[in-house]
N, C-alpha and C positions, 0 to 999 in steps of 0.2 A: 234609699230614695223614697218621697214621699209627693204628696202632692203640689207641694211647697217648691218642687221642682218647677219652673216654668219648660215649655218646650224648646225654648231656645237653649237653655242651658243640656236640656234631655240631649238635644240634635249634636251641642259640642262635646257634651261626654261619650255618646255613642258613637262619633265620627273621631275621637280623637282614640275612641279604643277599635274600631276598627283600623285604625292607619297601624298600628301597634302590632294588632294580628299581620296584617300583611306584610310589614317589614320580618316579623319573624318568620313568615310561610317563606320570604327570598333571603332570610337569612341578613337581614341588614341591621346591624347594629341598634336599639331606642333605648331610649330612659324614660322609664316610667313616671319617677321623681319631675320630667321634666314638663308635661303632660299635665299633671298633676297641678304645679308650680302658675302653669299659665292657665289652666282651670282657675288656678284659685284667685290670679290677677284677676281673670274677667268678670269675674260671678260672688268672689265675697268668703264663700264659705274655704274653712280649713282644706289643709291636702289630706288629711285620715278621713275627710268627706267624700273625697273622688275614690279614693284609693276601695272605699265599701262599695259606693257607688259601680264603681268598673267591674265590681265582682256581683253585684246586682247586676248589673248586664249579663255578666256569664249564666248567672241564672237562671237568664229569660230565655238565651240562647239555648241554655241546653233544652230547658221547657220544648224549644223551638224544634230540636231536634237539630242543631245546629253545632258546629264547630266551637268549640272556647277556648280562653289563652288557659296552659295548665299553670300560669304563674298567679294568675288570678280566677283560683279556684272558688268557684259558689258559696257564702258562707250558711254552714250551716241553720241557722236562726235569722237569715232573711226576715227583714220584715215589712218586704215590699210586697204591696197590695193592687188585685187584681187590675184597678186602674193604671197605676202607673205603669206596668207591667203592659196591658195593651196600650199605651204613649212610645213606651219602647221598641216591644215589637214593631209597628207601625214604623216608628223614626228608621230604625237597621233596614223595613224594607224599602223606603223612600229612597235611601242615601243607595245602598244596594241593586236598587232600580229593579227591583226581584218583588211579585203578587204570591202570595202563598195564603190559603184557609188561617185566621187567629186562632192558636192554640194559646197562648200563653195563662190570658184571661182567666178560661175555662179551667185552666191547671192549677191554678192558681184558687181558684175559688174551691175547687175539689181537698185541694191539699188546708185550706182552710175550712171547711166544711169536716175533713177526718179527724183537726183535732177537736174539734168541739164535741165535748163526751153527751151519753143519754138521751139523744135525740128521737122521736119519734119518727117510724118512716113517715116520708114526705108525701109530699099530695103529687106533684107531677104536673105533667102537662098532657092530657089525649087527645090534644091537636098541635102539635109543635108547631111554630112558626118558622115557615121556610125563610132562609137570608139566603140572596145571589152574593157570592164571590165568585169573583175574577183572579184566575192563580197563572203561573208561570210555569209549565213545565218543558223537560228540557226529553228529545227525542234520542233515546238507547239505541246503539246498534243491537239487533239480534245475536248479531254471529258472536258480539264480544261477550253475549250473556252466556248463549247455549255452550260458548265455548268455556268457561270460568265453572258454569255448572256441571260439565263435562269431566273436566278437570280434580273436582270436590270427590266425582265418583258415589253421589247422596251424602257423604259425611260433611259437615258441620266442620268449614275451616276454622271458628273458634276454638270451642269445648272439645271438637276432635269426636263428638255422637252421631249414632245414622239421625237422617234426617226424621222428625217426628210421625210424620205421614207423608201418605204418599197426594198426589193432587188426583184430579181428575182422568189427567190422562196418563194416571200409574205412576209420572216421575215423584223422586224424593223430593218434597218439599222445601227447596233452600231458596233463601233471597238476596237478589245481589246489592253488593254495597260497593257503593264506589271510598274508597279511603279519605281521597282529598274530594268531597260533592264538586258534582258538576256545576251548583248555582255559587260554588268555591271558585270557581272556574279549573276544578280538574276536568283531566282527562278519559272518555269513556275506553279503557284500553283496558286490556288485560291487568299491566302492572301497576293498577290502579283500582281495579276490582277482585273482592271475593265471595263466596259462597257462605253465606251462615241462616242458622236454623233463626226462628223468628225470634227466642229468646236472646239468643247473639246479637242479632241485629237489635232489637230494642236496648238492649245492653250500649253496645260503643253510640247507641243513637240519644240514649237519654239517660243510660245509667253514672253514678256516681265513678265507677270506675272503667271511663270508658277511655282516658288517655291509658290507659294501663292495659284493656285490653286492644286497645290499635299496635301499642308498643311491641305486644306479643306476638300478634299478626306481622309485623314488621320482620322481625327476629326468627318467626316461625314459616311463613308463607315465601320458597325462593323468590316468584315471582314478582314480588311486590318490589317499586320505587318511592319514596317518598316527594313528594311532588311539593 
């Protein structure tokens, strides 16, 4: 995806690939091909244009910290740029009805920024310029945390490690992760939550292998339902 993308077309790709996710989160039958086909009715360009496109989205999403289809995996040599990237973001929270901080942007400009070799350190900024955002958050039971934490015993449901340190108030350090998020509309429930060390959690949150380590959590954690 590139600039050449108008918003309107942003809005249909990323609404027709989120309908996609949710059919498969209830298990309902889609064709991708089919998505694709009436993309390319409306807007002109090829269906190997959506089909990159749709994995540009996953992209963003992961950037985002967010959930992706594992059938339209990120590719690796993306070559969408920090703008269109926050069009995106933006568009998913619009349609989602969901306020969250822009990450994508920023991520985006960093990961293009590391591969540009030889650079001299940079000047900075020693007055940053504050931005108000307006976010969405969603209010945790207590008991279903302390209870999931509980449960972990300090070890690290992932990797299966003690927790890395201890906090303030001496407990092991773990963070809960809800499997299916709650702005997914999962549920805050035990079989829906687990304990992982921050590395874990960054991992199924933004790593490249993170349908892979939910899978194991699935297969490994009795507790867990897939929602």
């Amino acid at each position: 995806m590139n600039a050449g993308w108008s918003d309107e077309e942003l809005k249909a790709c990323v609404a027709a690939y989120l309908e996609m996710q949710r059919d498969e989160r209830l298990g309902q039958p889609y064709l991708k091909r089919y998505y694709y086909a009436r993309l390319a009715q409306a807007y002109g360009r090829g269906e190997e244009a959506y089909e990159r496109g749709m994995r540009d989205v996953s992209y963003v999403l992961a950037l985002m910290g967010r959930s992706w289809q594992a059938d339209l995996r990120p590719l690796p040599d993306t070559g969408i740029d920090a703008a269109v990237a926050a069009r995106i973001e933006r568009i998913a929270g619009e349609i989602l009805k969901q306020k969250a901080p822009p990450l994508a942007a920023l991520k985006i400009a960093v990961r293009d920024a590391l591969r540009r070799q030889g650079e001299n350190a940079p000047r900075g900024h020693h007055s940053p310029r504050p931005r108000r955002v307006t976010i969405t958050r969603f209010r945790c039971d207590a008991a279903v945390h302390a209870w999931v934490l509980r449960q972990a015993g300090g070890v690290c449901e992932g990797c299966e490690r003690d927790a890395p340190f201890r906090d303030i108030d001496g407990q092991p350090y773990l963070r809960l992760h809800h499997m299916r998020p709650l702005a997914d509309g999962g549920s805050d429930t035990p079989s829906n939550a687990v304990a992982l060390c921050p590395n874990c959690h960054h991992e199924i949150r933004y790593g490249a292998s993170a349908h892979a380590l939910a899978a194991w959590l699935y297969d490994n954690v009795d507790r867990l339902i897939p929602e």
